[in-house]
N, C-alpha and C positions, 0 to 999 in steps of 0.2 A: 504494500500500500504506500501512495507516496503521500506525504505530507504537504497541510494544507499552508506553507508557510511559503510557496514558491513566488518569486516577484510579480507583480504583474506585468503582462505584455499589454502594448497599445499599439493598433495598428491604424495608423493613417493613414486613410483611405478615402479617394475621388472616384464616387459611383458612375463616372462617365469614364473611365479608366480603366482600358485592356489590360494594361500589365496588374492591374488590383484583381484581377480573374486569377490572374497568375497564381498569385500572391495566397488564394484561398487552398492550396494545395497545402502551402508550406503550414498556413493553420488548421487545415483537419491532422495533416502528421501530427503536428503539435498534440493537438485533441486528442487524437489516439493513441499517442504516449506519455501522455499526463493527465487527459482526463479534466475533470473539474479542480483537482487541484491548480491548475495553473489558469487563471485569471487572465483572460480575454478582453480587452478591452477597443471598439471601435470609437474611432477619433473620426471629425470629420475635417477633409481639407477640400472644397471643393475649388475646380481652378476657372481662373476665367475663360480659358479657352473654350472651356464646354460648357455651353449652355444649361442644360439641364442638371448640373451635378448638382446645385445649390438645393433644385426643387428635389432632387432624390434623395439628400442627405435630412432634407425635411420630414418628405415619406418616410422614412428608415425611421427617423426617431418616432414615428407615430407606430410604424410597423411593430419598434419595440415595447411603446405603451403596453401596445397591443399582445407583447405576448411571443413577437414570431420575429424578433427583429432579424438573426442570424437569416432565419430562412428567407426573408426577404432580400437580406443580402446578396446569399447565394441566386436567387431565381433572377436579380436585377445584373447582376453584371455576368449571366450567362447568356444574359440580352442586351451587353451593352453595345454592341453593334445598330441594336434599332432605337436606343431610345432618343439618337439624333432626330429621325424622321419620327417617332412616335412620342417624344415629350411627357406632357404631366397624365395624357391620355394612357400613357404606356404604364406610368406608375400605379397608376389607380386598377387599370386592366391587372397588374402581375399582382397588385393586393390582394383583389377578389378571386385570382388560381388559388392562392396561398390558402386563402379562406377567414382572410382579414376582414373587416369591416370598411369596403370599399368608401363607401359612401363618407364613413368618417376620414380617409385619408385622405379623400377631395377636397373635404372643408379643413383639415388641418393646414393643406398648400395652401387655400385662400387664404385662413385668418390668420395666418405665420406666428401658432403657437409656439411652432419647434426653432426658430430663427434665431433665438437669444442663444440654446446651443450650440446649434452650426457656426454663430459669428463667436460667442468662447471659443469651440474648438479651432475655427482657424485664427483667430490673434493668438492662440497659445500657441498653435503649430511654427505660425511665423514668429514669436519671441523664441522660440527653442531651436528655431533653424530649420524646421522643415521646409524645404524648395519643393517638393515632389510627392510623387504617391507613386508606390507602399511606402513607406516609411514607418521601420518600428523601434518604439521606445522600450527599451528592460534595465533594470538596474542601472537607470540612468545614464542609458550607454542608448546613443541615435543610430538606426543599421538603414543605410539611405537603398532604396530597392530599385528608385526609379530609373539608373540607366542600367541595372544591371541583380539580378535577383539570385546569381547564383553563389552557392554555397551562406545564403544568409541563415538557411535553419538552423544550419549548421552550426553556425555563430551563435543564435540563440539556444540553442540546446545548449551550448558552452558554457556562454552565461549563466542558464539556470542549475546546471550542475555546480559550478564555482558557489552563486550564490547556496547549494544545500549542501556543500561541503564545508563552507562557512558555518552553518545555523547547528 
C-alpha cells in the first residue's frame, strides 16, 4: 500500500491543446501506479491562441462541480481537433455524452461563474513561469512538456520516490 503522504502533482493544462492529449497518458500511468494516493491536480492555462480554451476550462470547472471533471477532460481533448469549428456548442454536446447536466454547463459559460478560477489559475501559472501546456508542478520542481514530453514521467516518478524516501 503506498502512503497517503505523496506530493501533489499539478498539471497545466490548455483544453484547446494537442500535446495536453498527450500529456493524459503520462497521468493515467501515474494513476495506475499510485493510485489515489498521489494527488492530481488540474490547473488551468488557457492561451490566446485558441479561442475556445478559456470557455473549456470554464466547462471543466463546472464539469467538476458536477462530479465528472476528469472524465470531461478526457472526452474534450480527445476532441480537441473539432472544438475549433464546434466551440461552446461542442462543450455542452460532450457534457451531455458524459451525462453531465448539459443545460447547467450552458449557463455556467454565460454567467462566468467558473472565471475567477480560470483567471487565478492562469496569473498563478504566469507568476510561477509557466509559458506552455503540459506543464507540471511537484515538489516545487516546474517539468515544462510543451516542446517536448518525453521522459517527463519519468522525472516525476523520480521526484515522488525522492520525496517518500524522505518522509
Amino acid at each position: 500500500m503506498i502512503e497517503a503522504s505523496l506530493p501533489r502533482l499539478e498539471l497545466w493544462c490548455e483544453l484547446q491543446c494537442p500535446d495536453c492529449r498527450t500529456a493524459l497518458d503520462d497521468v493515467r500511468a501515474l494513476r495506475a501506479q499510485y493510485g489515489d494516493a498521489l494527488p492530481i491536480e488540474l490547473r488551468h492555462f488557457p492561451l490566446e491562441k485558441h479561442k475556445h480554451a478559456y470557455a473549456a476550462a470554464q466547462a471543466t470547472e463546472e464539469a467538476f462541480d458536477q462530479g465528472k471533471g476528469w472524465q470531461y477532460v478526457e472526452a474534450l481533448l480527445e476532441r480537441v481537433e473539432d472544438l475549433d469549428r464546434g466551440g461552446e456548442k461542442l462543450l455542452v454536446q460532450i457534457a451531455a455524452e458524459i451525462g453531465l447536466d448539459a443545460e447547467e454547463v450552458d449557463t455556467a459559460l454565460v454567467d462566468g461563474r467558473h472565471t475567477l478560477i480560470v483567471d487565478a489559475d492562469q496569473a498563478e501559472g504566469k507568476a510561477i513561469g509557466v509559458t506552455g501546456t503540459p506543464t507540471y508542478v511537484i515538489a516545487g520542481q516546474r517539468l515544462d512538456g510543451g516542446k517536448s514530453q518525453d521522459g517527463l514521467r519519468e522525472r516525476i516518478v523520480a521526484i515522488i520516490e525522492e520525496q517518500r524516501a524522505r518522509s
